[in-house]
Phi, psi and omega in degrees: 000146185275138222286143179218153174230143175244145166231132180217120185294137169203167176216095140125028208259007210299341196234344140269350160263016145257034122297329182310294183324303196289343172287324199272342168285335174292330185310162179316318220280149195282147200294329213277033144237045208211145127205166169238144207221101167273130133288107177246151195284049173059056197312163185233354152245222184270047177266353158284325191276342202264303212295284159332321152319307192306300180284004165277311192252030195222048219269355169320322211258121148284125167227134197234133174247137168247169167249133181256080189274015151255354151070332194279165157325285197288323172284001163272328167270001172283325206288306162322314184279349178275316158294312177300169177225029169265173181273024178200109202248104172238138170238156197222165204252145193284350165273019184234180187206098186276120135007117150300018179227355233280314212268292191343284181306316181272000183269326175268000158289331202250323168276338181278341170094010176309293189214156153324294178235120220235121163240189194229231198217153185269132164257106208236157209221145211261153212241004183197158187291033202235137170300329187283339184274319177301299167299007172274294188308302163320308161290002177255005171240008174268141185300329174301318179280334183197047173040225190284033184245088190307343189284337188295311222198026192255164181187041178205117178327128180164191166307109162200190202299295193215150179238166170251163184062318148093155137212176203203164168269145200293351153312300192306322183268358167257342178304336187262021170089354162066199214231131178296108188288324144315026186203119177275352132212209208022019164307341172289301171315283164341307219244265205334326218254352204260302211294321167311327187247035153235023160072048184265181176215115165283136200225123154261138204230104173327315199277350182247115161228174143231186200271113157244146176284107186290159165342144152273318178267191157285312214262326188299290165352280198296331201238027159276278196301323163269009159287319174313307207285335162278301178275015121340284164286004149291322182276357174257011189270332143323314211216049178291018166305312202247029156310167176198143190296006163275350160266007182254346191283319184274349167282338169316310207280303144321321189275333191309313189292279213301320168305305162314341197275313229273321197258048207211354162262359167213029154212138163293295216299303170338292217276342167302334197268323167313293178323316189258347178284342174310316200265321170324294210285332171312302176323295170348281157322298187315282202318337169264004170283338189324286183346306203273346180274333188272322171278311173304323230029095179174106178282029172267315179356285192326334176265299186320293163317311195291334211284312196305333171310289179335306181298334190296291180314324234237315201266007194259292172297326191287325203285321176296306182314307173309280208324295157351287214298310186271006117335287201314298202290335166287353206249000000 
């Protein structure tokens, strides 16, 4: 049977990564073909102590901690994939919780030939005991919050842009350069995108999912997303091919309002035209929160779902725009 390494990067992870830990010792897949490979980016609370723990009393399970002394993503899962040694490499996020069949399912995807990089669908889970962490996690699984991106909510099999976390065999991802260290975020996207144009296939699979834990707060939110939204456009300035229209809407969106406020100080019509793209987009917001007031039952939704969406959007768009702005100027 074939041999597998999860490899996952954290920092700062002490109250979700022994949850991790216990899903991947609950897997189907037999442990004595397992092994895992933490990078952690030199943590500052206890996620060193839970982790040791885990293995004194999990000694069945190989867990190996490395260190990632540049702190970022791509560079804790290169250091991990540098450690590991199975012929099959999954990676995983130090907020998620995979499926107990999770390693099964990407291992038997991956012998069946689906795809070079075969991943699965998002359960996404409040990151806290809080209405505002329930209304967040909900808007992050909303179509409205985060366009096409089938993996949040998609549950028919195929061909697509990107998965999150992904596995693969490991020859194939270090032949192809492992994961881009210049880029602090979107590596997941970035590595979808190498693989798709050297004519590879991503493939996402309804039957592999996990749990992942969203923000808790609005401000965790908001500097989540406008790290997306800035390095987005480093990367797409590499590959402008592979925009898409949920990513080009929210910086559009954002410039649009910051022009109308700035010439809305000196033209009325400015400030008529703000005023209804606003009260649209509020409308909006509402009518697609219904569902979710309906499913929950809980009319706080109707506020809630809209505000976190907005932050998504807004601190999504501002962040693409910085980014942008500071291109120019370097260049």
């Amino acid at each position: 049977m074939t041999q597998v390494s999860i490899i996952i990067p954290c920092y700062n992870e002490q109250a979700t990564i022994p949850l991790l830990l216990q899903a991947l010792y609950d897997q189907t897949y037999p442990r004595a073909r397992m092994e895992v490979v933490i990078a952690d980016g030199l943590s500052t609370d206890r996620t060193r102590e839970a982790i040791a723990q885990f293995q004194s009393d999990h000694p069945d399970l190989r867990v190996r901690l490395v260190s990632n002394p540049r702190r970022h993503i791509p560079a804790g899962l290169n250091v991990a994939l540098a450690a590991a040694t199975g012929e099959i490499v999954i990676r995983l996020d130090a907020h998620s919780v995979p499926a107990l069949n999770y390693v099964e399912r990407c291992v038997r995807d991956l012998e069946s030939k689906f795809g070079d990089n075969v991943g699965g669908v998002w359960e996404i889970q409040p990151g806290a005991a809080t209405f505002t962490a329930r209304a967040i996690s909900a808007a992050a699984a909303h179509p409205f919050g985060v366009g096409d991106a089938l993996y949040r909510y998609g549950s028919k099999p195929g061909p697509v842009d990107t998965v999150p976390f992904g596995s693969f065999y490991r020859a194939y991802l270090a032949n192809i350069g492992g994961y881009d260290e210049t880029l602090l975020s979107n590596e997941d996207y970035e590595l979808n995108t190498r693989i798709r144009l050297r004519g590879g296939r991503v493939f996402l699979d309804p039957d592999i999912h996990s749990v992942y834990f969203s923000r808790p707060t609005f401000s965790g939110l908001a500097k989540q997303y406008f790290r997306y939204g800035y390095w987005k456009l480093r990367m797409l300035k590499r590959y402008p091919a592979t925009i898409r229209w949920r990513q080009a809407l929210p910086p559009l969106f954002a410039a649009s309002i910051l022009i109308l406020a700035l010439a809305g100080l000196f033209l009325p019509l400015a400030r008529w035209l703000l005023l209804f793209e606003l009260g649209f987009y509020l409308l909006a917001l509402i009518a697609g929160s219904v569902p979710v007031v309906r499913r929950k039952r809980d009319l706080r939704y109707i506020m809630g779902v809209p505000l976190a969406i907005s932050v998504m959007h807004f601190s999504w768009g501002f962040g693409f725009l910085w980014s942008l702005i500071r291109s120019a100027v370097e260049s």
